[in-house]
C-alpha positions as CSV (number, residue, x, y, z in Angstrom):
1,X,3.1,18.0,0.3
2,X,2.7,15.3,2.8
3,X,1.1,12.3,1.3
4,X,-1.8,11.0,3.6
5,X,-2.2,7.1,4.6
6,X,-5.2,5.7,2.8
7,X,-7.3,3.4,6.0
8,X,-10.1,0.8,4.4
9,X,-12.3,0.1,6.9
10,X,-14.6,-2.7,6.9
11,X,-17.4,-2.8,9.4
12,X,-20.9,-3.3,9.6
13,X,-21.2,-1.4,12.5
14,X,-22.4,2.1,12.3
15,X,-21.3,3.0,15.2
16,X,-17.7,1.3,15.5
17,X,-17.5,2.4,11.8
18,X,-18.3,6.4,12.5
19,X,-16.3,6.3,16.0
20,X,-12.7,4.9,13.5
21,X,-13.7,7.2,10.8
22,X,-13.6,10.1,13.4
23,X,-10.3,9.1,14.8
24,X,-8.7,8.3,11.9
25,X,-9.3,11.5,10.0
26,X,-8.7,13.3,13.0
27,X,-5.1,12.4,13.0
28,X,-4.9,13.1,9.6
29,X,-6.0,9.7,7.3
30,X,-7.5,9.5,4.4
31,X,-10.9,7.0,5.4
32,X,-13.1,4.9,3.3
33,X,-15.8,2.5,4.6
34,X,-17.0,-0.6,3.7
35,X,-19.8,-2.0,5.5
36,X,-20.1,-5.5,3.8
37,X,-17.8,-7.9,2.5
38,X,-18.3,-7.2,-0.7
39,X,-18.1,-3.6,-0.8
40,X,-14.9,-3.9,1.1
41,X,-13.3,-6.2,-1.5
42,X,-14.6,-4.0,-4.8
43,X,-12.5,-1.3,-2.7
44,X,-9.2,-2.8,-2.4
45,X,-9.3,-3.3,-5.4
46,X,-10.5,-0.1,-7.1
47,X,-8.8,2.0,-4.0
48,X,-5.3,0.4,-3.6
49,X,-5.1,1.1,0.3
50,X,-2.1,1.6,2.3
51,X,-4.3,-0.2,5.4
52,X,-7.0,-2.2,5.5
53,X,-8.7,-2.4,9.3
54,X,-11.3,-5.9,9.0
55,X,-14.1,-6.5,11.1
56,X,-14.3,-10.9,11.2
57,X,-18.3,-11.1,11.7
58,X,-19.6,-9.4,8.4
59,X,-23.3,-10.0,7.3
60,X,-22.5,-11.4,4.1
61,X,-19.1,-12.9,4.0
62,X,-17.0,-14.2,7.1
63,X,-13.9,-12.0,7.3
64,X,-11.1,-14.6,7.2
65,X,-12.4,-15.4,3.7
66,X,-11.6,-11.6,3.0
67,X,-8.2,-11.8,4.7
68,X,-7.2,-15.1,2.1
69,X,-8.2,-13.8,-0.7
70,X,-6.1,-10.4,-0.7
71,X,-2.9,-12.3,0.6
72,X,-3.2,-14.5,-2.4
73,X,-2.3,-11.1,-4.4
74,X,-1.4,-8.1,-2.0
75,X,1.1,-7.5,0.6
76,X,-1.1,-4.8,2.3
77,X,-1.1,-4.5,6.3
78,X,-4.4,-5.6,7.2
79,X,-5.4,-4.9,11.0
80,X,-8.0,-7.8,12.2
81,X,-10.5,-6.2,14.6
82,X,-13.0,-9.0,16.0
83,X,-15.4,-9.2,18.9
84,X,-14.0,-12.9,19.2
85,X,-11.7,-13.2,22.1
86,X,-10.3,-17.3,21.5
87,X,-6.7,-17.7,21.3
88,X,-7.8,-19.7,18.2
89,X,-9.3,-16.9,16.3
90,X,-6.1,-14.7,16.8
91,X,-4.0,-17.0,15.7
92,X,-6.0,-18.5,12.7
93,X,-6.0,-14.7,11.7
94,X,-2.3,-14.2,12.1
95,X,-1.4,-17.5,10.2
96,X,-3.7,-16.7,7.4
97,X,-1.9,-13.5,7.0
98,X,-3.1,-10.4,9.0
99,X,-0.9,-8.0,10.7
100,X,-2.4,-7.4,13.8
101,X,-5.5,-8.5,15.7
102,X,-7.6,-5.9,17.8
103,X,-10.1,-7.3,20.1
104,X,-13.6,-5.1,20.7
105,X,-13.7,-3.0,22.8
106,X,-10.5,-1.0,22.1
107,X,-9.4,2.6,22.4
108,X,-8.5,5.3,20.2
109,X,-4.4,4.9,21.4
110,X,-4.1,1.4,21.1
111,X,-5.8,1.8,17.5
112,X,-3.8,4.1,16.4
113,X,-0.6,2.6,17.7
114,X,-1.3,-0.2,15.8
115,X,-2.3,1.1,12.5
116,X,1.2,2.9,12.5
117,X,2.9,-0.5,13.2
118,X,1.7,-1.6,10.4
119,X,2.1,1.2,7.8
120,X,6.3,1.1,9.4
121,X,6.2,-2.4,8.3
122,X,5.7,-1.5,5.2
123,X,8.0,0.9,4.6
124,X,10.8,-1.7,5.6
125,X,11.6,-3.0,2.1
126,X,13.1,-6.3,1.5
127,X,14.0,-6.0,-1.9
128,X,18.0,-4.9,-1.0
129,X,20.1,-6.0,2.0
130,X,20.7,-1.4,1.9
131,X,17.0,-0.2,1.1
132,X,16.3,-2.8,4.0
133,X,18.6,-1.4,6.5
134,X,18.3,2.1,5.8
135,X,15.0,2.7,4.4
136,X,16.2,4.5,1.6
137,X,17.5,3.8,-2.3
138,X,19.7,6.1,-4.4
139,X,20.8,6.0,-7.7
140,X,22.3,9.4,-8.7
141,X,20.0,12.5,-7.8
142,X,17.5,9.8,-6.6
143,X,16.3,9.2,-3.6
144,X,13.3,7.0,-2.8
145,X,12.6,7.7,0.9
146,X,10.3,5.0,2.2
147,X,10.0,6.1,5.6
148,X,8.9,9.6,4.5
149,X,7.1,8.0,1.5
150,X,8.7,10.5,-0.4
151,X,11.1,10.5,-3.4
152,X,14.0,13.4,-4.0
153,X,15.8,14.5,-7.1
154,X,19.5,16.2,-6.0
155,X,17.6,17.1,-2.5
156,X,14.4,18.5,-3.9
157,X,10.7,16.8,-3.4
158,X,9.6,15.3,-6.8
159,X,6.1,16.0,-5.3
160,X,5.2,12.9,-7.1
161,X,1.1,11.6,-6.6
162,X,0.6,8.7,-4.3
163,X,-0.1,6.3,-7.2
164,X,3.3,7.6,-8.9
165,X,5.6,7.1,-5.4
166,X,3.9,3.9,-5.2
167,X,5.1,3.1,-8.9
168,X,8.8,4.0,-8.1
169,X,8.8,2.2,-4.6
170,X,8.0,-1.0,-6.4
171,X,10.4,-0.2,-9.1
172,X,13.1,1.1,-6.4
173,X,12.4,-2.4,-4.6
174,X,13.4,-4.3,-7.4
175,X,16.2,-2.1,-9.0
176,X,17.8,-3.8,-11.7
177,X,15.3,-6.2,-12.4
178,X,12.3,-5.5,-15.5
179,X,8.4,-5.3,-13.8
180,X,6.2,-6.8,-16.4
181,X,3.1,-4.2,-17.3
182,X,0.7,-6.5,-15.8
183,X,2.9,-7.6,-12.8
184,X,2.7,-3.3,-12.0
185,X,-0.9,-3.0,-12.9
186,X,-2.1,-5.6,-10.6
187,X,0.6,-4.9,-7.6
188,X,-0.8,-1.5,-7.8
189,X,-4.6,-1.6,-9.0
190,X,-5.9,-4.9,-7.8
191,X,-6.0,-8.4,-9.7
192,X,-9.2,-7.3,-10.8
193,X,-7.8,-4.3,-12.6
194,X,-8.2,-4.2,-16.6
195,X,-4.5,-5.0,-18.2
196,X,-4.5,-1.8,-19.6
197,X,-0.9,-0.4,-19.9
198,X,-1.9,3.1,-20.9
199,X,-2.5,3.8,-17.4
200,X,1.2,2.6,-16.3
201,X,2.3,5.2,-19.8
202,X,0.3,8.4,-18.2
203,X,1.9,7.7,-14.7
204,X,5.3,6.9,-16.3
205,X,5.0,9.7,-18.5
206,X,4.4,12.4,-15.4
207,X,6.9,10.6,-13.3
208,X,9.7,10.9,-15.7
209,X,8.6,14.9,-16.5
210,X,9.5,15.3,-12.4
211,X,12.6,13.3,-11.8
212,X,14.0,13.1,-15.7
213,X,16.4,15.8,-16.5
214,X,15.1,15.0,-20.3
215,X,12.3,12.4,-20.3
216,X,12.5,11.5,-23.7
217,X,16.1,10.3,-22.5
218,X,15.6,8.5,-18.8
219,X,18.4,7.6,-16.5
220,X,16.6,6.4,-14.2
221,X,13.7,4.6,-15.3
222,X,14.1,2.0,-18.5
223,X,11.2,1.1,-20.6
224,X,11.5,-2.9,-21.7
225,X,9.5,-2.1,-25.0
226,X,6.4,-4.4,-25.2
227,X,7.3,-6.2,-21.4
228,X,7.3,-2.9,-18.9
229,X,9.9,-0.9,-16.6
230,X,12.8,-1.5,-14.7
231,X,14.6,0.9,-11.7
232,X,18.7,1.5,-12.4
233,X,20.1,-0.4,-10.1
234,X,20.9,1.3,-6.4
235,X,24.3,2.8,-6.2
């Protein structure tokens, strides 16, 4: 089962909001919409999206303020699109950490192209000089395919949720190394997210039932009792 990109988009206007959410689920995206600041920023964090798409003139908070505050914590591709047409803005926007800047008006092509720019970014992983170059870590049967956003056990599709893949990515990225419980819980829920670790446990727990062989015995997965997880490292 493909897994479908999650899109944020923040916008307070109806009618630029309704014409992306039409697109966008057309071609197959998941789409939630935000039309103030502050909605938009409860939903990055409560949502986790893949791609956030930000509108700069909000009617309660200016948009760059937005764009700081989730690259003091997330990595997440966000796609400026602004009615302001300075060189200035773009580059304020692009220094302060966005991905892409769209200026109003713009068409359905040139917004799709460059919301898939930005999800392939993502699914370039820095974490190994390998994973990096290929897109893809293996450790035994595993295979974390982060082009295909997919992970394999000897060949098969784990069929693992979005919220699992996105758990063994983050582990797959840094094989070898231990992810503390709250380092996981806020890479993946939000900084605002309780530090709860039963959440990580019920995710763990169905991740290793689909790529364990025996779960209570993991080869590929290591719990660091009382600290969190850590990925075998990458053959």
């Amino acid at each position: 089962m493909k897994i479908r990109e999650k899109i944020l988009v923040i916008e307070d206007e109806q009618t630029i909001r309704n014409f992306m959410q039409a697109v966008l689920t057309a071609n197959d995206y998941d789409v939630l919409l935000a039309r103030t600041g502050a909605m938009g920023e409860s939903m990055i964090a409560s949502h986790c999206p893949d791609v956030i798409i930000l509108d700069l003139g909000l009617p309660d908070v200016d948009g760059m303020e937005i764009l700081r505050k989730v690259r003091r914590w997330s990595k997440v591709p966000i796609v400026v699109v602004s009615a302001r047409t300075h060189e200035r803005d773009k580059v304020e926007a692009l220094d302060a950490g966005a991905d892409d800047y769209l200026t109003k008006p713009f068409g359905t092509g040139e917004l799709l192209a460059r919301i898939r720019a930005a999800i392939r970014h993502t699914r370039t992983p820095i974490g190994s000089e390998a994973v990096a170059n290929t897109g893809i870590f293996k450790a035994g049967d595993l295979t974390i395919d982060y082009a295909k956003h997919r992970v394999f056990i000897a060949g098969q599709d784990a069929n693992l949720t979005q919220n699992e893949y996105k758990l063994v990515a983050l582990l797959g990225l840094h094989a070898g190394k231990v992810l503390t419980y709250d380092y996981l819980i806020k890479e993946l829920w939000g900084p605002s997210a309780r530090s709860d670790n039963q959440i990580l446990r019920v995710n763990m727990a169905n991740i290793r039932r689909k790529i364990e062989q025996n779960p209570a015995q993991p080869v590929y997965i290591f719990t660091e009792v009382g600290i969190g997880y850590r990925m075998i490292e990458g053959d």
